[in-house]
Wavefront OBJ file of the C-alpha trace (Angstrom):
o trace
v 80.675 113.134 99.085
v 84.468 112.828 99.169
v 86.270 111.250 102.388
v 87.741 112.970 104.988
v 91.862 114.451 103.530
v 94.366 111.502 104.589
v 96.605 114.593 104.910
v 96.252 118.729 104.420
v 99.603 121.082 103.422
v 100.902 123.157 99.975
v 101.936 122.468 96.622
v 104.963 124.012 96.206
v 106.904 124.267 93.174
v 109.407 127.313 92.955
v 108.127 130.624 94.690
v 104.262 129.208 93.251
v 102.527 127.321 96.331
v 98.873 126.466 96.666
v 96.916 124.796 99.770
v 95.918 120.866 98.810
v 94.193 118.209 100.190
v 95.685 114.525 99.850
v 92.781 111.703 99.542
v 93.953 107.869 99.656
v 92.578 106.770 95.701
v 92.623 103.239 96.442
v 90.495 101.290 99.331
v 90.131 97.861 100.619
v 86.521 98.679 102.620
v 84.349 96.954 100.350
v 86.568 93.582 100.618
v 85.142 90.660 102.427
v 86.997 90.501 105.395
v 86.565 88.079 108.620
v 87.346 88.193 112.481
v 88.389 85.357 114.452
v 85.846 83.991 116.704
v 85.249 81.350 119.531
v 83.127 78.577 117.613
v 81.497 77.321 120.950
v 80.362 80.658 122.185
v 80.718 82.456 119.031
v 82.540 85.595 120.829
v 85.415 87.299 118.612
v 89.113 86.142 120.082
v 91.094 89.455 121.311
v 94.798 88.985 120.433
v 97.662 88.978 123.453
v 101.497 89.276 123.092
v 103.405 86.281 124.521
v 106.982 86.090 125.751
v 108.536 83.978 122.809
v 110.362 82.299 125.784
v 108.851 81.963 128.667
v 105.000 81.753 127.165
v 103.558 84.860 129.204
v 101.492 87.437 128.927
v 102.812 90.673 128.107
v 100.947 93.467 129.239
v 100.889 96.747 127.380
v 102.554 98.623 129.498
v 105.821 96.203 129.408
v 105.901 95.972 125.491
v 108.577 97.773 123.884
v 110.753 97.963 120.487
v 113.542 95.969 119.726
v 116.040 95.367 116.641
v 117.378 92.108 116.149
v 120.984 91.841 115.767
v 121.478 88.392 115.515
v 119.171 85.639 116.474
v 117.949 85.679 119.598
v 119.765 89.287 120.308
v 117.908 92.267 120.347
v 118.908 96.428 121.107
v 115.872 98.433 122.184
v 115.179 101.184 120.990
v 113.304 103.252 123.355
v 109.887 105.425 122.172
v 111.565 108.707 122.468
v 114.900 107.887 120.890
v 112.824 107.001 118.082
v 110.421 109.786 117.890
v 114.605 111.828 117.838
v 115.227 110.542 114.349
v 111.177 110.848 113.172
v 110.665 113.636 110.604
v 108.207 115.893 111.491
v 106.192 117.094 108.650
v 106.127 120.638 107.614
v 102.992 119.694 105.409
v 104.163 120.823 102.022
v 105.085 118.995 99.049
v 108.077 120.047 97.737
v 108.521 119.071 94.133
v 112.288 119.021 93.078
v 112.005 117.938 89.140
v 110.291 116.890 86.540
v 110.727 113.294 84.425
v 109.669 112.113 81.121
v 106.460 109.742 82.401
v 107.982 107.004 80.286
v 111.403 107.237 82.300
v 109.589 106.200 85.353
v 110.311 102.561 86.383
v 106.314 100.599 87.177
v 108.366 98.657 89.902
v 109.038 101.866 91.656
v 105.087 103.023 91.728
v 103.229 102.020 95.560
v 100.930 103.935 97.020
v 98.278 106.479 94.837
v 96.661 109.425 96.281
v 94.298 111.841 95.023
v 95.606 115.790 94.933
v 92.827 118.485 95.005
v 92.766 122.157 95.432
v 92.303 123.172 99.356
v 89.465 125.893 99.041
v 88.641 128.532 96.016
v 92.192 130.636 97.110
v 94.676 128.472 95.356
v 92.402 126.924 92.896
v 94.132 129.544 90.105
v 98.541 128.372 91.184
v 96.758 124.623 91.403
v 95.401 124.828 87.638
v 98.755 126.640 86.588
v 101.002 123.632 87.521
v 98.336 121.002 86.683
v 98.204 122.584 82.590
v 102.014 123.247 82.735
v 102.197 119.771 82.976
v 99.512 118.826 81.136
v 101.606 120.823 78.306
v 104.699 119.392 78.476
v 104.020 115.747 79.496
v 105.778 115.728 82.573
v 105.802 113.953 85.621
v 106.775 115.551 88.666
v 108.953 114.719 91.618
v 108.345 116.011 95.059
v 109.008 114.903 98.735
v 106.344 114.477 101.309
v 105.942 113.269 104.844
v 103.849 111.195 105.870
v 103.833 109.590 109.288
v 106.828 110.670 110.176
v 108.621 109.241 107.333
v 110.075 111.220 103.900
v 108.670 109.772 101.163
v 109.147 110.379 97.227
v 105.911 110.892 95.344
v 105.404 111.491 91.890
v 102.516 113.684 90.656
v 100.459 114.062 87.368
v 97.623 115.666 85.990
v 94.141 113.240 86.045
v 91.076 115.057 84.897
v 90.795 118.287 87.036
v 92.891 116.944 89.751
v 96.195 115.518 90.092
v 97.021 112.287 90.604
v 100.287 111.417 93.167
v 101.913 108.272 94.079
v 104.318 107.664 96.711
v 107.542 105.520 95.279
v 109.497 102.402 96.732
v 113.343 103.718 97.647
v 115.702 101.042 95.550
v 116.623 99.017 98.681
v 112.939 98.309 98.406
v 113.215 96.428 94.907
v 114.795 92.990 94.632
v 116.994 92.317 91.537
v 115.729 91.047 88.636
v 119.093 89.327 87.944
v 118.264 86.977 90.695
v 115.582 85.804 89.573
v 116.316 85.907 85.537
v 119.397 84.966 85.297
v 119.014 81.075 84.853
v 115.991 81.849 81.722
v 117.349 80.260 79.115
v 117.571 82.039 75.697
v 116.672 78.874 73.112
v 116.482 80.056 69.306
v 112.898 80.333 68.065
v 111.889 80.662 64.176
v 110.438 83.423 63.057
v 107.397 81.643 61.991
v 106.231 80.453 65.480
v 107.090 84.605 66.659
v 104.757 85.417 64.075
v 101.978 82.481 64.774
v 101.974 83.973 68.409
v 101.655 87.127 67.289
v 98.516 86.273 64.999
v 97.299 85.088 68.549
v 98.222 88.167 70.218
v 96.303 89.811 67.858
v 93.198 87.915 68.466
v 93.320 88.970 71.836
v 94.016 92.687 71.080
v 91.740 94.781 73.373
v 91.981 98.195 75.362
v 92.707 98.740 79.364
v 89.173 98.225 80.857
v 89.203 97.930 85.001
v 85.068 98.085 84.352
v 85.524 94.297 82.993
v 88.018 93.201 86.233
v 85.780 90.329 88.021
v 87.039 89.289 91.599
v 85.519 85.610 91.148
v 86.326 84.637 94.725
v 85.164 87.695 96.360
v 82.475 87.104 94.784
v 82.359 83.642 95.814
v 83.082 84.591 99.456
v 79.782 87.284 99.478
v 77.762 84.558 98.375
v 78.987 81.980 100.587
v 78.103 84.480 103.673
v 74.634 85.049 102.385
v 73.861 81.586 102.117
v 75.283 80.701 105.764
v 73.637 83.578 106.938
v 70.417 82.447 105.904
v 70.784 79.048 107.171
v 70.965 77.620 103.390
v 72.986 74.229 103.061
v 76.458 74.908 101.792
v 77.732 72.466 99.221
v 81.537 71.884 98.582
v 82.474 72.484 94.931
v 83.521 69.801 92.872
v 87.390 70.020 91.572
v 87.157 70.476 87.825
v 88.310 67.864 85.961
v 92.221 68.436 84.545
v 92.775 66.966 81.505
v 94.837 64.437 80.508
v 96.863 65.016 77.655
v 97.439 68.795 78.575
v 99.687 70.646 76.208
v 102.294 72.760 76.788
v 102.190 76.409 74.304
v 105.655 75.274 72.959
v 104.209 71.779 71.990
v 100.927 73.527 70.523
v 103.058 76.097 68.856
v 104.535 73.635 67.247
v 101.394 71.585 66.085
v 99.644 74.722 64.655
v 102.185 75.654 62.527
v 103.238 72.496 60.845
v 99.589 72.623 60.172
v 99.812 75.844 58.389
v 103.122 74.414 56.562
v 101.060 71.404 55.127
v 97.704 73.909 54.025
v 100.619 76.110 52.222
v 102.314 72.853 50.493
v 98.768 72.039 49.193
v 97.632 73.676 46.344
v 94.081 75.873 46.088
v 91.553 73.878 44.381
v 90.739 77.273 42.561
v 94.365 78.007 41.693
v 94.276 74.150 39.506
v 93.904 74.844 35.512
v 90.426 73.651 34.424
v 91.806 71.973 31.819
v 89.148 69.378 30.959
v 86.390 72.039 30.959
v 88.053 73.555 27.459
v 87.558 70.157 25.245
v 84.183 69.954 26.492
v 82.687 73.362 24.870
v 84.601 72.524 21.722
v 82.958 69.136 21.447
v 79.721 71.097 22.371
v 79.954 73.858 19.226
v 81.231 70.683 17.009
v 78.012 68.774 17.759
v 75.959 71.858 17.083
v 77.409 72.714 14.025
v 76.975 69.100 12.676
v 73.162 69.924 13.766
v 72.510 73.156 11.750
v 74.214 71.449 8.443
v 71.928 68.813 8.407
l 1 2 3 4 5 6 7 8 9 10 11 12 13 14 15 16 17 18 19 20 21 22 23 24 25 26 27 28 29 30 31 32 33 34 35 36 37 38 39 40 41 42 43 44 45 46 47 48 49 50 51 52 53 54 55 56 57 58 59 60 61 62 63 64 65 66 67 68 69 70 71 72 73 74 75 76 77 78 79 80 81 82 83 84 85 86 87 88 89 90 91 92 93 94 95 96 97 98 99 100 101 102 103 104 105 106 107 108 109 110 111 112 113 114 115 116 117 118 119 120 121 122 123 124 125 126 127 128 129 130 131 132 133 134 135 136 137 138 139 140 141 142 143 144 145 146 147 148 149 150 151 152 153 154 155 156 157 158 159 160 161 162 163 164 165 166 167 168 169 170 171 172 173 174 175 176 177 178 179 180 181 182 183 184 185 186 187 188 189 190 191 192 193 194 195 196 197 198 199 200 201 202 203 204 205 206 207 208 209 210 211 212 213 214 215 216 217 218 219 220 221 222 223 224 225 226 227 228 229 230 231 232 233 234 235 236 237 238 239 240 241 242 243 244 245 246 247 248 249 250 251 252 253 254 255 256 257 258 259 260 261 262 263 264 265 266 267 268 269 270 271 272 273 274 275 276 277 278 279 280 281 282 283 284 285 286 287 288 289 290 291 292 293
């Protein structure tokens, strides 16, 4: 049975509009999570805001909003000048355009949600834009609010559905240049590109989330079992690091001047045989000899 709709409105593109449901497509539920807790009466701790200054207790009827300024120097903002600027939804998605898929920057991608038909009515206008897309490999963008905040989502066809994921705004991103700048560019041969590419091919497989293992929360499930059934826990022991660990350059490096010495040598099969040849001859001479005697 499907969840209950993170959010209900229309699909709207042109004069065409159909009734949808929005479903979150991603969930942390099934993540081992923990509380904190008094160890000597074993009671979970409730949080409490304290004045950064004077160490009290802020009750919740004092707390309020604030932007800092500088440090130290905050404006409040007050609950109803902020709920002034807050967009109120008009619960429809609004799509504006539609993008080549491969035009759309990963970086951009943050939140996916799953788009279904809202009730038999507008299952035929839902199936229209789903194929037209389908068709001609488009993505589309739209605008939707959610929690009082305009977001950009793109949308796609997945299986019957439709598949939509809210985007980061570019003062969300950080530069790349700050952080790639100093890479150096050193000249590599094209031998060692085409060594790591034999290894790259090794490891050629397809995209398979089935095969994604989450060792430690794994690790953690197990750990709670075992403390929960009063089993001993015992530390693991650090794995051993080796000692003369080499870096991918350095091993680069080693494999292929191994490869340059097995070319230099020649093939045993590719020597000329040539002692085999005087051999028969001396063979048919000696049985000629034979039959003339």
């Amino acid at each position: 049975m499907a969840a209950r709709a993170y959010w209900k409105g229309s699909l709207k593109l042109s004069l065409v509009s159909c009734p949808v449901l929005l479903y979150p497509a991603s969930t942390s539920v099934e993540k081992t999570r923990f509380h904190m807790i008094n160890k000597e009466t074993g009671n979970r701790l409730r949080q409490q805001m304290v004045d950064a200054e004077t160490g009290d207790v802020v009750e919740s009827d004092q707390k309020g909003r604030g932007y800092e300024l500088k440090k130290g120097e905050f404006v409040e903002i007050d609950k109803d000048e902020l709920e002034a600027v807050q967009i109120e939804s008009n619960h429809t998605i609004d799509i504006d355009s539609f993008v080549p898929r491969e035009e759309i920057d990963k970086r951009y991608l943050n939140h996916p949600y799953y788009i279904a038909p809202d009730g038999k009515a507008g299952t035929d206008a839902f199936a229209v834009i789903r194929d037209a897309m389908k068709d001609q490999d488009r993505v589309a963008l739209a605008r939707i609010v959610l929690t009082n905040r305009e977001h950009v989502i793109t949308i796609e066809p997945l299986g019957k559905g439709l598949l939509g994921t809210t985007l980061r705004y570019p003062y969300e991103l950080r530069d790349e240049d700050d952080y790639f700048d100093d890479i150096k560019n050193p000249k590599i041969s094209k031998d060692m590109i085409e060594l790591a590419g034999h290894i790259l091919k090794t490891k050629a497989a397809h995209f398979d989330p089935s095969k994604f293992k989450d060792e430690y929360e794994d690790a953690l499930k197990a750990l709670v079992r075992r403390k929960a059934s009063g089993k001993p826990i015992k530390p693991a022991e650090p794995e051993e690091k080796p000692d003369n660990v080499v870096s991918l350059m350095d091993a680069l490096k080693q494999s292929l001047k191994h490869k340059g010495s097995t070319r230099r040598a020649p093939h045993p099969a590719s020597r000329r045989p040539t002692h085999r040849r005087p051999a028969k001859k001396a063979h048919r001479s000696t049985a000629r000899q034979r039959k003339a005697g």
